[in-house]
C-alpha positions as CSV (number, residue, x, y, z in Angstrom):
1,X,107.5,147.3,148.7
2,X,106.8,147.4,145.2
3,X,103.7,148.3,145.7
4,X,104.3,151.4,147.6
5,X,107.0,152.9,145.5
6,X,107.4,152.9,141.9
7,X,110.2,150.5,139.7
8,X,112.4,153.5,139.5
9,X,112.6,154.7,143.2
10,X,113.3,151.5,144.0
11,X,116.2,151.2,142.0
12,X,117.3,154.6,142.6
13,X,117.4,153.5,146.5
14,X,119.7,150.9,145.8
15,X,121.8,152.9,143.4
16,X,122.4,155.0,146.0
17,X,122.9,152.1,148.8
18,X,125.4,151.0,146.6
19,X,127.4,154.1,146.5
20,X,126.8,154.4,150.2
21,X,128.2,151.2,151.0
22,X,131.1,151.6,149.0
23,X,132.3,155.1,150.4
24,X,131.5,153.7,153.8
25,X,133.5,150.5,153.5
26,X,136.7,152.5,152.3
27,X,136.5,154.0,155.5
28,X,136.4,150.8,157.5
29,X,139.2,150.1,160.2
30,X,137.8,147.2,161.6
31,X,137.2,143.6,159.3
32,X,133.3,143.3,160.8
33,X,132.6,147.2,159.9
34,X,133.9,146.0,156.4
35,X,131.8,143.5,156.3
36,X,128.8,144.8,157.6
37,X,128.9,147.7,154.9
38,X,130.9,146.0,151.7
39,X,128.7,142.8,152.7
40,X,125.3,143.9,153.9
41,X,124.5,147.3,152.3
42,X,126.2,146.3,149.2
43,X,123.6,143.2,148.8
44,X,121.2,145.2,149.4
45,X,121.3,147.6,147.3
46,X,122.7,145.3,144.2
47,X,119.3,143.1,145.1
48,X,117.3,146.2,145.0
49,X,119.0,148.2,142.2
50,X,119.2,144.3,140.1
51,X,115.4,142.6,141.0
52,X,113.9,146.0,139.7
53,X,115.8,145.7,136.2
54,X,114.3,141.8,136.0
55,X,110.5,142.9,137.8
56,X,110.8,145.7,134.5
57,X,111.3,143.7,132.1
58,X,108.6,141.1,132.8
59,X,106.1,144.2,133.0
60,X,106.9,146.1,129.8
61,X,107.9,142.7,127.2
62,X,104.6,140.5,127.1
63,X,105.1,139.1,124.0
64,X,108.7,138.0,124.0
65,X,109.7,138.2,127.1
66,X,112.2,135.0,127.3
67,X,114.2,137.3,124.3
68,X,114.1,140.1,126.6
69,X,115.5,138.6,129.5
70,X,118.4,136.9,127.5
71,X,119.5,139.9,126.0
């Protein structure tokens, strides 16, 4: 995927998978509803929205990179 769309839309999509999820599972009456959009399109989008920050940081820091990931 990464290679299709840039660090930034990618992130932006699950930014806004977040917020989806989150509006969506307020509205939930049933437990499996909850749990398919708290659970499933919150995880997504946190993997999306969270991988991207890591995948940046290995491309920009060369040099101290290990400093850039602990920080």
């Amino acid at each position: 995927m990464l290679k299709i769309y840039s660090h930034r839309r990618l992130a932006s999509i699950g930014s806004v998978t977040m917020v989806v999820a989150i509006i969506a599972s307020s509205y939930a009456n049933d437990i499996v509803i909850w749990y398919a959009t708290y659970g499933l399109l919150l995880g997504f989008g946190c993997s999306l929205a969270g991988v991207m920050g890591l995948l940046l940081l290995q491309e920009y820091f060369l040099k101290r990179r290990h400093m850039a990931n602990g920080i």
